[in-house]
C-alpha beads as a LAMMPS data file, in Angstrom:
LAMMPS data file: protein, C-alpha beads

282 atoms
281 bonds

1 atom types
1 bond types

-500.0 500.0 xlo xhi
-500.0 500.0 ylo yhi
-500.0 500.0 zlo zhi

Masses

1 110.0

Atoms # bond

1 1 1 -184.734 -108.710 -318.558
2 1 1 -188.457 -107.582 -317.144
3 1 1 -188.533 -104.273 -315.452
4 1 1 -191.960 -102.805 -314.510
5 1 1 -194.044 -100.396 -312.917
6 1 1 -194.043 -101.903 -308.851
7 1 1 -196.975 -101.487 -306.282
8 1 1 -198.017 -102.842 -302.955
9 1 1 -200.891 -104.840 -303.080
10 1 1 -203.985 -102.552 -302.373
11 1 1 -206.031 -104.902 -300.834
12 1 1 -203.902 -105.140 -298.214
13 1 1 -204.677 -102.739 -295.304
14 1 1 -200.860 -102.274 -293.923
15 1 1 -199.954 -98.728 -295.321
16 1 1 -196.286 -100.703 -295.181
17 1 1 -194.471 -103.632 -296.777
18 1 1 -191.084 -104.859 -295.813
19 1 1 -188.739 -107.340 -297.633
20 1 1 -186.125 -108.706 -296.046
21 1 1 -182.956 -109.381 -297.769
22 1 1 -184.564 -109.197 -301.487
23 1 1 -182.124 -110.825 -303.645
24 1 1 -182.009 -108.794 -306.806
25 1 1 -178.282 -108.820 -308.146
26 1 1 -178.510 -110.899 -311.327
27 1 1 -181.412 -108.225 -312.402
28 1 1 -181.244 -105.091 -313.953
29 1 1 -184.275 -103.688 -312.432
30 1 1 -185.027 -100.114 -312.935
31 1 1 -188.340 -99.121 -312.103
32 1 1 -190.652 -96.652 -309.972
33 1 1 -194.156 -97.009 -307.780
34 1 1 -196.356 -94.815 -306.187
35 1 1 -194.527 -96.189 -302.691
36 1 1 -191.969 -94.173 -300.978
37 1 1 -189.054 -96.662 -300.606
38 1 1 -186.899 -96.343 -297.455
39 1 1 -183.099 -98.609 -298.153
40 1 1 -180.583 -100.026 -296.532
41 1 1 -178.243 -102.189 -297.681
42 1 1 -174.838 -103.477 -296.050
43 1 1 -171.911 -105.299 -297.123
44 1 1 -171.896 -104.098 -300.768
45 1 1 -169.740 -101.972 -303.148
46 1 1 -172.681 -100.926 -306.011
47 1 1 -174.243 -98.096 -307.881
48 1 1 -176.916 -95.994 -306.419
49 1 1 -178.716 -95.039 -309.188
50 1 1 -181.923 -92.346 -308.329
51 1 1 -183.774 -90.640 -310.759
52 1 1 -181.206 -88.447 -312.659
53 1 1 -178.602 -89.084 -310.193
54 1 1 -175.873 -91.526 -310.582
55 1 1 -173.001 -92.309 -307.896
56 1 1 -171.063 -95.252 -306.092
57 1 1 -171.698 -96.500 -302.587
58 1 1 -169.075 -98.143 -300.906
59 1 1 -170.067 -100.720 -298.052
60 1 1 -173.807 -100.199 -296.997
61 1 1 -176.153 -97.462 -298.125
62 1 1 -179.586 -96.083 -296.888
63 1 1 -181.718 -94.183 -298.843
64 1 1 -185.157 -92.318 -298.482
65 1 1 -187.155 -92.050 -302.576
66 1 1 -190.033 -90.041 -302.863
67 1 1 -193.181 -91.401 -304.726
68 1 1 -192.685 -92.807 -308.370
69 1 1 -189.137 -91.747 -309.016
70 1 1 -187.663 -94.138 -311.115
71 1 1 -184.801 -96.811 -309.306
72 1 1 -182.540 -98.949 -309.954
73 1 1 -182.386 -101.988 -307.179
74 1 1 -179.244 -101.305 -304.850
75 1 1 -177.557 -104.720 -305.263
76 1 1 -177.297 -104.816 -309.016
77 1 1 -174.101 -106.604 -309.735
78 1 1 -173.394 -107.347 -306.335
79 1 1 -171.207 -110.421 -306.451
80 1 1 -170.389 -110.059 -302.215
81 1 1 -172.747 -111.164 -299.483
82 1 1 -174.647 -108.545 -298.142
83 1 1 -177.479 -107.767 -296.547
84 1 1 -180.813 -105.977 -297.410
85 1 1 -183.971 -104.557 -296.277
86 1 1 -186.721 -102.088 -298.117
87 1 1 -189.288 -100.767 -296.504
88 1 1 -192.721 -99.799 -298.924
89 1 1 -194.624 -97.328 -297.133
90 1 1 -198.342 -96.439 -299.003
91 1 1 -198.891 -92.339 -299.913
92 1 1 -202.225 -92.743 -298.232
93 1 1 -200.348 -93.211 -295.204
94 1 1 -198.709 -89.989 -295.843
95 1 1 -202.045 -88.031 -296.746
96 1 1 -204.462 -89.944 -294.266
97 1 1 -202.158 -90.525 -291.257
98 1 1 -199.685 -87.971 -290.969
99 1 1 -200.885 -85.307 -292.429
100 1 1 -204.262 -85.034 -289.865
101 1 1 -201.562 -85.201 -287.017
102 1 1 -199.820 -81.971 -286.011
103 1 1 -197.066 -83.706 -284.088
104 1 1 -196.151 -85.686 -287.465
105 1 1 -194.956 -82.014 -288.999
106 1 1 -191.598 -83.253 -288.833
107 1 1 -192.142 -86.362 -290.804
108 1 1 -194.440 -85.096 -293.076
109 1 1 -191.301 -82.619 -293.835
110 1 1 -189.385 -85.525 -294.406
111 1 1 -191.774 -86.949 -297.085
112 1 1 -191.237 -84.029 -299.097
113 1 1 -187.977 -83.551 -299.104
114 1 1 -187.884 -87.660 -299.966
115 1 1 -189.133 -86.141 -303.832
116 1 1 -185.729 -84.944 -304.226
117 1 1 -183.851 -88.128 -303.132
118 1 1 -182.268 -88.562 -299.840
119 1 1 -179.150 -90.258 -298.304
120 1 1 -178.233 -90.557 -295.307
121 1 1 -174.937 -91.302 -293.835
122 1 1 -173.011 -91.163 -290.143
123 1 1 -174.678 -91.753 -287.037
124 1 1 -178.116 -92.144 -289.098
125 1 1 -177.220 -94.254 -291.395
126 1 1 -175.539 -96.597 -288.949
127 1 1 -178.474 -96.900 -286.425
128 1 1 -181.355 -96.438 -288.897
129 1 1 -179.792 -99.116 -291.067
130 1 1 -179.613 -101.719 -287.782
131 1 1 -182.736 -100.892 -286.726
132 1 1 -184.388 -101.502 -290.557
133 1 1 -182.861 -105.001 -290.145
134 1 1 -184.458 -105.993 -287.102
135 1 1 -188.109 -105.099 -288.156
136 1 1 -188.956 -108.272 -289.637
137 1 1 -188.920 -109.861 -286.194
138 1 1 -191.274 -107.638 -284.815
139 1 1 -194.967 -108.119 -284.379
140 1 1 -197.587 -106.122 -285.923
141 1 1 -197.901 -103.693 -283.798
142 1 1 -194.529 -103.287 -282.322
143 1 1 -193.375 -103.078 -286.023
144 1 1 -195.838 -100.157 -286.338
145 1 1 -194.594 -97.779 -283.692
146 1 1 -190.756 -98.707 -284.642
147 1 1 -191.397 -97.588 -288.515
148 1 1 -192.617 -94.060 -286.661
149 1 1 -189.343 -94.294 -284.439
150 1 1 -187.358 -94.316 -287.741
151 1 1 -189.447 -91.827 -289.460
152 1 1 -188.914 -89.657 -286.603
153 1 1 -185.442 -90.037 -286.251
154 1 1 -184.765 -89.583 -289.877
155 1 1 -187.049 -86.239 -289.988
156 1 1 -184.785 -85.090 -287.452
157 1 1 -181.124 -85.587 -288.762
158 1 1 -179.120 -83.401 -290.860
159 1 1 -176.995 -86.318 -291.603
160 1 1 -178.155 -86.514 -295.325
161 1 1 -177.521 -84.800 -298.847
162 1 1 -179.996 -84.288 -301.816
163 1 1 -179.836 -86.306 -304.601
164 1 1 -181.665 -83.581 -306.913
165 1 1 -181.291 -79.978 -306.739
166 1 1 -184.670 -79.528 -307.320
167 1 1 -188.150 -81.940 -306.341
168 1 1 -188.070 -85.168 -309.241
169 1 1 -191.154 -85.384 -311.158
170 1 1 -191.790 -88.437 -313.279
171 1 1 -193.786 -86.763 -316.274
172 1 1 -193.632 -90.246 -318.230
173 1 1 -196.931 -91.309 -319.841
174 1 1 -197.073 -95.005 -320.790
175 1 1 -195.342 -94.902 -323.794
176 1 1 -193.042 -92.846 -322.586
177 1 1 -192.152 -95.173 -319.381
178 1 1 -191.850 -98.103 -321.125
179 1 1 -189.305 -96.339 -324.275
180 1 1 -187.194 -95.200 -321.297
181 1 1 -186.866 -98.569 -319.464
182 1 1 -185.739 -99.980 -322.620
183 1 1 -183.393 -97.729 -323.347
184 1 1 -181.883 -98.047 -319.434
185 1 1 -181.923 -101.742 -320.016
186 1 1 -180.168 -101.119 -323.323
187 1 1 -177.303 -99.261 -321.768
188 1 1 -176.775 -101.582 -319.025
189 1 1 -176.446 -104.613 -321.691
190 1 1 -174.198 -103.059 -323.984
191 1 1 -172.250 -99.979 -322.231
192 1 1 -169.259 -102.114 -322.804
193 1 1 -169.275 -101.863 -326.501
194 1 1 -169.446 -98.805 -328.314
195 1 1 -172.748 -97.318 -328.975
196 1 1 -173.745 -94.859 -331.203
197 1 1 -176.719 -92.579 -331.666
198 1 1 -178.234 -93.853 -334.976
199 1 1 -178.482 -97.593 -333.011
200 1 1 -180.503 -96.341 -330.204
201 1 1 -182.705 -93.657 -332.386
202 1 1 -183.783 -96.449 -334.310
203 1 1 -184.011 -98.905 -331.012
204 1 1 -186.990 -95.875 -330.454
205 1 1 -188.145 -95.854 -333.597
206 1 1 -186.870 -92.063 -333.537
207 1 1 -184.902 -90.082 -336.214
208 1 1 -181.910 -88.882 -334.506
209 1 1 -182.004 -84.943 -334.097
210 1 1 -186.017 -86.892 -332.609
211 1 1 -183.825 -88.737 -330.344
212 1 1 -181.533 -86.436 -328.950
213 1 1 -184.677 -83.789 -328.209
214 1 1 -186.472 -87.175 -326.830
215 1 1 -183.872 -88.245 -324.228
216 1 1 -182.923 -84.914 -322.859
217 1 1 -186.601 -83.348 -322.573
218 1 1 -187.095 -86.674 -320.792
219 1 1 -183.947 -87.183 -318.870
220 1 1 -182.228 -84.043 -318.176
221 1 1 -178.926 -85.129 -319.925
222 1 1 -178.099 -85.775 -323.238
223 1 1 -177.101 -89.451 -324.398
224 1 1 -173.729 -89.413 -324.330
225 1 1 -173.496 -87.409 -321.136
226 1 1 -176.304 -90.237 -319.464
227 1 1 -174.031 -92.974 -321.149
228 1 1 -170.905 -91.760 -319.953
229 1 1 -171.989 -90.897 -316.642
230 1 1 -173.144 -95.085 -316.265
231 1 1 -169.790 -95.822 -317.326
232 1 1 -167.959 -93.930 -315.055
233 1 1 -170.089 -95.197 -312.335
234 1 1 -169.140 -98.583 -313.416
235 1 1 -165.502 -97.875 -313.748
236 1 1 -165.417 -96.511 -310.161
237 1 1 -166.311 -100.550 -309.417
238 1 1 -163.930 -102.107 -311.666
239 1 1 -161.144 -99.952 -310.149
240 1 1 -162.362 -100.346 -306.805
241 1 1 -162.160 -104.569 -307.604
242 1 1 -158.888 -103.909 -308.701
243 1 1 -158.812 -103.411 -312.138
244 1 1 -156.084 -101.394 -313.581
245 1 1 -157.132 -98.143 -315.642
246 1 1 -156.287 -99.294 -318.808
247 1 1 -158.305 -102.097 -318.376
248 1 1 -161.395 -100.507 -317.082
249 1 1 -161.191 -97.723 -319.706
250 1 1 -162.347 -100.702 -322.413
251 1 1 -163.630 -102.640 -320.117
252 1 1 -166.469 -99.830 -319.529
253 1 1 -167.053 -99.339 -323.556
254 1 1 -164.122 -96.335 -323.737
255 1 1 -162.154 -96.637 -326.997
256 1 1 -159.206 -94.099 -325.761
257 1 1 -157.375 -93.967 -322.958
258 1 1 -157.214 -90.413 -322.767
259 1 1 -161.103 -89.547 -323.409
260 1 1 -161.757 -92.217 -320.548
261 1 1 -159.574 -89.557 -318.311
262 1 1 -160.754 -86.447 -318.943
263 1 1 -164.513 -88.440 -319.171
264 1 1 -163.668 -89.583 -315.296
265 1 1 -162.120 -86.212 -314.114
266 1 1 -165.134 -84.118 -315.319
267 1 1 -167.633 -85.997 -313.154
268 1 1 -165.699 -87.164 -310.177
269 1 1 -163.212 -84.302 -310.220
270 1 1 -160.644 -86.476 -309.872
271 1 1 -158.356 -88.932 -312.459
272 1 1 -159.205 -92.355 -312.301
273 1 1 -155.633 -93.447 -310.833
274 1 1 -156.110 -91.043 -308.116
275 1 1 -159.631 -92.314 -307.494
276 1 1 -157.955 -95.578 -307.366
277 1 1 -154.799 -94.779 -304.871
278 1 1 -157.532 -93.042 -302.668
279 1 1 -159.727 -96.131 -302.058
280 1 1 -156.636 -98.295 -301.727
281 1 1 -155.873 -96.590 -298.303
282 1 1 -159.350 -96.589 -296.841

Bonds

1 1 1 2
2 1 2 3
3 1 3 4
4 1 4 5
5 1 5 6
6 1 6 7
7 1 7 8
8 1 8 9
9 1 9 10
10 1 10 11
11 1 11 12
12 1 12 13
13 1 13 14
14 1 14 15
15 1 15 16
16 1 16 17
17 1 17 18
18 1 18 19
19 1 19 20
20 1 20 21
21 1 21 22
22 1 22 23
23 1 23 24
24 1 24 25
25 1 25 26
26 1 26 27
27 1 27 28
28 1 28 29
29 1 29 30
30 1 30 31
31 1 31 32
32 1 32 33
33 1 33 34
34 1 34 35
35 1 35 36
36 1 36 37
37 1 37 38
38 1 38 39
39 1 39 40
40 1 40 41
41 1 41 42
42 1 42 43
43 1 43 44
44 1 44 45
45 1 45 46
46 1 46 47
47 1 47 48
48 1 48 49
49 1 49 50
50 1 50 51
51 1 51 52
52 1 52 53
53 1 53 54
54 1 54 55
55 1 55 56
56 1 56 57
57 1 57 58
58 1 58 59
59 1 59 60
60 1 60 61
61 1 61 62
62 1 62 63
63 1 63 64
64 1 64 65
65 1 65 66
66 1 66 67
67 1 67 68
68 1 68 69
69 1 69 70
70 1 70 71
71 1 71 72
72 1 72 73
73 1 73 74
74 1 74 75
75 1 75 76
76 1 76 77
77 1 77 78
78 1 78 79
79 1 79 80
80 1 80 81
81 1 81 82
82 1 82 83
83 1 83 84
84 1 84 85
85 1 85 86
86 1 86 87
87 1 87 88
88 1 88 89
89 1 89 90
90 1 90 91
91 1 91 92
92 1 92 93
93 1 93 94
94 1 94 95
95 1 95 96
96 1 96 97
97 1 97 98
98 1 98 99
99 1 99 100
100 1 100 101
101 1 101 102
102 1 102 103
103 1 103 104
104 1 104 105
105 1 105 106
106 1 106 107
107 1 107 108
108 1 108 109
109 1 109 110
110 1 110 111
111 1 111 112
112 1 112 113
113 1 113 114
114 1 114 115
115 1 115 116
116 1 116 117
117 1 117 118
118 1 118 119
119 1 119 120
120 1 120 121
121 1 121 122
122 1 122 123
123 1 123 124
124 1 124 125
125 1 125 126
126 1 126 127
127 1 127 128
128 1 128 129
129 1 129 130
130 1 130 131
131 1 131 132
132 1 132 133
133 1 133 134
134 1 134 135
135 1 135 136
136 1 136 137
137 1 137 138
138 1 138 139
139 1 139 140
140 1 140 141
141 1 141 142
142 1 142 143
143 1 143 144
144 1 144 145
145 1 145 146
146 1 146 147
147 1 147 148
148 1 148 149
149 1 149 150
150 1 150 151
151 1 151 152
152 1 152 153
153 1 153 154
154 1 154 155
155 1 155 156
156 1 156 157
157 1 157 158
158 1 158 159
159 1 159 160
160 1 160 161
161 1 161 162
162 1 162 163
163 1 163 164
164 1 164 165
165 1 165 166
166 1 166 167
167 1 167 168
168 1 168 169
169 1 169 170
170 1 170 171
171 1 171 172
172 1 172 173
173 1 173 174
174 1 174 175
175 1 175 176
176 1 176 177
177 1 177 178
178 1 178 179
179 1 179 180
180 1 180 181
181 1 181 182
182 1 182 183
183 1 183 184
184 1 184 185
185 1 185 186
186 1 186 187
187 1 187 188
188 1 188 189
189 1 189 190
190 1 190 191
191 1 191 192
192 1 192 193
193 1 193 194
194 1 194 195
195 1 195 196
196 1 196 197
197 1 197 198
198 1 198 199
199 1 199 200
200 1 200 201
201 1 201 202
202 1 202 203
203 1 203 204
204 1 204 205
205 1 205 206
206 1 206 207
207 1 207 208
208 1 208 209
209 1 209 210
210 1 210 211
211 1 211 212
212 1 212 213
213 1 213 214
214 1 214 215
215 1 215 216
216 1 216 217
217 1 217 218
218 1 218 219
219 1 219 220
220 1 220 221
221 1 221 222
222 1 222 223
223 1 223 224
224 1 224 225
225 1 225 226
226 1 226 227
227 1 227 228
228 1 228 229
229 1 229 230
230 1 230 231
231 1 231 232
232 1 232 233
233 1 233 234
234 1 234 235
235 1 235 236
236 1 236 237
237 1 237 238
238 1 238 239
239 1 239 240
240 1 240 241
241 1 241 242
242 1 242 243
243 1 243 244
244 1 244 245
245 1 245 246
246 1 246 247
247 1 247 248
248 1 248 249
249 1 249 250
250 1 250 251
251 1 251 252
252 1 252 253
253 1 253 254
254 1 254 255
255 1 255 256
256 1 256 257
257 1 257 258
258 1 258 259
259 1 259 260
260 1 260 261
261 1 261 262
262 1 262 263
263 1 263 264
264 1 264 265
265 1 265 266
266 1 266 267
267 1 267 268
268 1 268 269
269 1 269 270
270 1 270 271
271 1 271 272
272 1 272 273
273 1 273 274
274 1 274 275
275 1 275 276
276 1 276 277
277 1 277 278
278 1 278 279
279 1 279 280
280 1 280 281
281 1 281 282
């Protein structure tokens, strides 16, 4: 399980990369880049996981990240077809293009706010998203002029909500990067067993009263709350395949029925079988 810092090729003089339908489900692939990542993906049920922020989408998603916050790919786990298109675009398009062009204002707006983490949803979501999927037919040029279309449009919505109340900064060094991808990969292998703190202190080489100052300086959350919050996310999944609550309580690493309840209730604000009768009517 490799995940790694991610860049554009800098010799390459396109400020943008595209990839069209990346397929990235078997992979656990949390990672960042100096790239500001535009999303959209269609025909999935997965987690959007952004920075510090952890929540379920439910049948496409499109998403604007700012420069080097840390990702995790949107189809994860995504046993459905679906579809998928990312869009790379360089900073030095941001500092050197629209930056020394007063009508970009807008945009360059937009590129700010992307530091917090933005989704979009409605009307945007819906035409952005078809209009992301088409640019991979386009030429050069043409292709050019439509990413500004989209930037534009996007700039302009207020279809959206902040991931972040405040701007994400990725203060990793190295060392630092690399300790937290292992520990993200760790979770995501074994969140269905029960882990306790004196396993991953030591997976850090960490005392840990080290540990717990480690991962919440670095995070924003403590451990449990970080490891609880993944399994909820995952549990919203399992229920939403059809998985019973008892089931997905151990299924997702819980041990008691009623901590898994009050667990789901204090981050969704709702119990899991509501959660569950909810979707089942949408």
């Amino acid at each position: 399980m490799k995940v790694q810092l991610e860049s554009i090729d800098q010799d390459s003089k396109s400020p943008f990369r595209l990839l069209h339908n990346p397929n990235l489900s078997a992979l656990f692939y949390w990672h960042f880049h100096p790239e500001y990542e535009l999303v959209y993906i269609e025909g999935a049920n997965a987690t959007r996981h952004v920075g510090n922020h952890i929540s379920n989408f439910e049948q496409s998603d499109l998403v604007f990240i700012g420069s080097n916050i840390p990702h995790l790919n949107f189809d994860y786990g995504v046993k459905t077809a679906y579809k998928k298109d990312v869009l790379h675009i360089k900073p030095s398009f941001k500092n050197n293009v629209l930056h020394e062009t007063p009508a970009f204002l807008k945009i360059v707006q937009l590129f700010e706010k992307s530091q917090y983490g933005l989704a979009f949803f409605g009307e945007t979501k819906k035409i952005v998203g078809k209009r992301l999927m088409q640019l991979h037919a386009l030429p050069p040029f043409d292709r050019y002029i439509e990413i500004l279309a989209i930037l534009k449009l996007l700039a302009e919505s207020d279809d959206y909500e902040l991931l972040h109340e405040q701007p994400f900064i990725n203060t990793y060094n190295t060392k630092e990067q690399q300790r937290i991808r292992q520990l993200y990969a760790f979770i995501d292998e074994h969140y269905t067993r029960k882990i306790n703190l004196d396993e991953v202190a030591s997976l850090c080489n960490l005392s840990k009263p080290a540990f717990c100052r480690y991962f919440k300086k670095n995070t924003g959350n403590t451990f449990v709350g970080f490891l609880n919050e993944y399994r909820i996310s995952q549990a919203k999944r399992l229920l939403l395949m059809g998985m019973n609550v008892s089931e997905t309580c151990y299924a997702c690493g819980f041990d008691s029925l009623s901590y898994f309840n009050r667990t789901f209730k204090s981050i969704t604000d709702e119990n899991p079988s509501t959660f569950k009768k909810k979707q089942s009517f949408l």
